[in-house]
C-alpha positions as CSV (number, residue, x, y, z in Angstrom):
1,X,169.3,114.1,97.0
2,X,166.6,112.0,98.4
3,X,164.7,112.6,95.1
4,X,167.1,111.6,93.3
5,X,167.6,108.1,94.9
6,X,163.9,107.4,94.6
7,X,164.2,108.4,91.1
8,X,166.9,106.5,90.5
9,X,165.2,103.2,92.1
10,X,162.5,103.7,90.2
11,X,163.6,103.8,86.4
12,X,163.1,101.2,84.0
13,X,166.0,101.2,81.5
14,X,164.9,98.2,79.7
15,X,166.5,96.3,82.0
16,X,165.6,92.3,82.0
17,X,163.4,91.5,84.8
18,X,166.5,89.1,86.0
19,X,169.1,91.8,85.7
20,X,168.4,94.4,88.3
21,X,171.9,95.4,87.6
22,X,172.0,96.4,83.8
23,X,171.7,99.5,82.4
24,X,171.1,99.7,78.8
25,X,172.9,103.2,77.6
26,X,171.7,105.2,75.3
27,X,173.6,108.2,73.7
28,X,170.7,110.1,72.8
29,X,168.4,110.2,75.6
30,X,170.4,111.0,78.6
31,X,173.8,112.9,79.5
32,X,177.0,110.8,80.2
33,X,177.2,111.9,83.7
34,X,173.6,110.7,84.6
35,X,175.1,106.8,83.3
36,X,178.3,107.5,85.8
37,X,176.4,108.4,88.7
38,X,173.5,105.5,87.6
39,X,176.2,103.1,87.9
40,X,177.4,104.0,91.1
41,X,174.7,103.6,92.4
42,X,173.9,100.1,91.4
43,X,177.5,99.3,92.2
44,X,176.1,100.4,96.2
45,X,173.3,98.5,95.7
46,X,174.7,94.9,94.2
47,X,178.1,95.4,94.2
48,X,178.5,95.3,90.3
49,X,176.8,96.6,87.5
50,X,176.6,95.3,84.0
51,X,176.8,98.5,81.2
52,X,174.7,97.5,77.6
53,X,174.9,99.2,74.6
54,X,174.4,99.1,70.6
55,X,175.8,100.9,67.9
56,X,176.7,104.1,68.3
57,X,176.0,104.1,72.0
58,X,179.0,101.5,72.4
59,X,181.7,104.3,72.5
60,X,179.2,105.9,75.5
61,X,179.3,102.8,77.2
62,X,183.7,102.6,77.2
63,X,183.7,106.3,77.9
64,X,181.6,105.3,80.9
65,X,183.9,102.6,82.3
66,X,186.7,104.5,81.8
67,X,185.6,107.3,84.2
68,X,184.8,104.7,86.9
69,X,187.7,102.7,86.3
70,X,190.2,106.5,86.3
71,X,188.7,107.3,89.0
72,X,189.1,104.1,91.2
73,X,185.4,102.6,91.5
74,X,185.5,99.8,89.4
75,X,187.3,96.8,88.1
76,X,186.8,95.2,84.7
77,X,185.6,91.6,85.1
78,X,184.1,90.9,82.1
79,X,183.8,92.7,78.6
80,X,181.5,90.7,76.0
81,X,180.9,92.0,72.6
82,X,178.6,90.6,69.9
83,X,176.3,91.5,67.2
84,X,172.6,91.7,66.9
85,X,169.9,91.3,63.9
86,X,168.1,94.0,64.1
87,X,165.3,95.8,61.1
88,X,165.4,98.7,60.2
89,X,163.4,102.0,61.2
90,X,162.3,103.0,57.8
91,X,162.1,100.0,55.3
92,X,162.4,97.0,57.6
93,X,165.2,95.4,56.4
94,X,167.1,93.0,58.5
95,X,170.7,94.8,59.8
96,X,173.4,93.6,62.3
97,X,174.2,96.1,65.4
98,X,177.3,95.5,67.6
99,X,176.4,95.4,70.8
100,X,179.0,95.5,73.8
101,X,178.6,94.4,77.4
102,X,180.8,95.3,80.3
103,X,180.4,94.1,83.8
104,X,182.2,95.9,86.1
105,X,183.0,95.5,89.9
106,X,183.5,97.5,92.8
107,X,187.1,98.2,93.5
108,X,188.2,98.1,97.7
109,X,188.6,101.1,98.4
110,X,184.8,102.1,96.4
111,X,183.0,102.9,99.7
112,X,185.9,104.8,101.2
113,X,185.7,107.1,97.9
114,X,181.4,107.4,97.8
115,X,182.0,108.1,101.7
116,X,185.1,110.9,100.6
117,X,182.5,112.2,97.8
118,X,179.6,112.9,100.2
119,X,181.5,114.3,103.0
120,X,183.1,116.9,100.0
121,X,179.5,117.7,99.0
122,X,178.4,117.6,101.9
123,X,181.1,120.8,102.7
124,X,180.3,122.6,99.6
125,X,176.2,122.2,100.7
126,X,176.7,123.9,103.9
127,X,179.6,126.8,102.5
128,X,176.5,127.5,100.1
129,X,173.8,127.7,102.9
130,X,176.1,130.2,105.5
C-alpha cells in the first residue's frame, strides 16, 4: 500500500502547477477505479478535488463523481462546463471539445468511511495471511 501512496504523490496528470488538486481524466489511459481511488486520495490530502475532462472522457469524469457522491465521500460544490478550440490530430484543423469541470468536497462523515475502508481491508489482509 505504501507503494501505492508514493506512486500516487508522484504522478503528474497534467495538472497546473497551481492546482495540486486536479486530475485531468482520461478514458483511455487508465481504469475508472484508479480515478476513484486518485480522488480520494487528494480529497485526504486537500480536502477537495477538482475532476477535468474533454470529450469523450466527460461521461468518465460524471461516472466518477457519481461513485463518490453514492457512496457518501463527496459533495458537489461546483460543476463548470465549457468548450475548448482545439486542432485536429490529422489535418490540423481548428475543432471545439466540451470540456467539464467538477469540484467536489469531502462529505462529514469522509474520514469515518476511509477509516471504515482500511479497517475492512485491513481484516480481509490478515484472513489472507492465517
Amino acid at each position: 500500500m505504501e507503494e501505492i501512496t508514493q506512486g500516487v504523490n508522484n504522478i503528474n496528470l497534467g495538472a497546473d502547477s497551481h492546482k495540486k488538486n486536479r486530475i485531468q481524466v482520461s478514458n483511455t489511459k487508465k481504469p475508472l477505479f484508479f480515478y476513484v481511488n486518485l480522488a480520494k486520495r487528494y480529497m485526504q490530502q486537500h480536502n477537495e478535488v477538482e475532476l477535468s475532462a474533454l470529450g469523450m472522457a466527460i461521461a468518465t469524469v460524471v461516472t466518477i463523481a457519481e461513485i463518490l457522491k453514492n457512496n457518501g465521500l463527496a459533495v458537489e460544490k461546483k460543476i463548470m462546463t465549457s468548450t475548448v478550440d482545439m486542432k485536429e490530430d490529422s489535418r490540423g484543423r481548428p475543432v471545439q471539445k466540451a470540456k467539464i469541470e467538477i469540484l467536489l468536497g469531502k462529505t462529514e462523515n469522509f474520514d469515518e468511511l476511509m477509516a471504515a475502508a482500511a479497517e475492512e481491508r485491513d481484516a480481509v489482509d490478515g484472513e489472507e495471511q492465517s
